[in-house]
N, C-alpha and C positions, 0 to 999 in steps of 0.2 A: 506465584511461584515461577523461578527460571528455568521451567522443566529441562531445556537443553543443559545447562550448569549440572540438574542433576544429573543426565544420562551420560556426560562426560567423565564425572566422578562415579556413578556407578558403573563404566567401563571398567576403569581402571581400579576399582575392587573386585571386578569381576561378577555383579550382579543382576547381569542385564540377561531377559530371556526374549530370543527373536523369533521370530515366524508365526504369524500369524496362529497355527496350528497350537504350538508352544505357548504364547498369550493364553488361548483360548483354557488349555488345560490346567494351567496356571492360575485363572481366574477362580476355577475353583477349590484352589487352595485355601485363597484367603492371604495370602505371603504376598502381594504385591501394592508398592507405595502409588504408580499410577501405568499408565498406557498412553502409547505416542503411537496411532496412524499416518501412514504418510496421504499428503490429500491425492493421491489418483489409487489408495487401495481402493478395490474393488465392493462396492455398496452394499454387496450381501455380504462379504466378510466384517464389514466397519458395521453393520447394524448388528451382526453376531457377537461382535466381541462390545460393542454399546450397552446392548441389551444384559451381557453377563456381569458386563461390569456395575454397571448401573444392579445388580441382584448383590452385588460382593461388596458394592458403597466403593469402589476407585475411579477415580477421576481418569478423563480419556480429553487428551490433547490430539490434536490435529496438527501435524508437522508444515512449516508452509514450505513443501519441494513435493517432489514425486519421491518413491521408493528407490530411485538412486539414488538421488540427494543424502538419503536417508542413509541410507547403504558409506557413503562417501560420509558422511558427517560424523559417521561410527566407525570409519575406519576397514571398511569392509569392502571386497572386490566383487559385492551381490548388491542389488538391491533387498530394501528391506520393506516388506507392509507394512509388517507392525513390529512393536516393541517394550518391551514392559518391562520397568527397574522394580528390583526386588524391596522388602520392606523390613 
């Protein structure tokens, strides 16, 4: 799958939930198609949101930039940890 393709299409429906925090709560919804960390999140957040995901059955991609890159590839003047398009 081209996770980037999707999180650029689900920008622009408006689908996407950011902050690591946000993922996290999200996770236990059950409403999300996957999860995109960037690789310098922080190893207790990325094994926190692994771990729930991996309970929820969603797939977790690893961004190849830092949470800038991440931040700039969404459009956004923050960096971003994490990121999760809805389902």
């Amino acid at each position: 799958m081209d996770y980037k393709a999707e999180i650029k299409k689900a920008l622009s429906e408006n689908k996407v939930v950011i902050g690591s925090r946000e993922v996290l709560r999200f996770l236990k919804t059950d409403k999300l198609k996957f999860v995109v960390v960037a690789l310098n999140c922080p190893e207790s957040i990325r094994k926190d949101i692994e771990y729930n995901a991996k309970l929820a059955g969603v797939d977790v991609f690893v961004f190849d930039g830092t949470g800038r890159d991440l931040g700039i590839f969404c459009g956004k003047p923050f960096p971003i940890a994490a990121l999760a398009v809805e389902g």
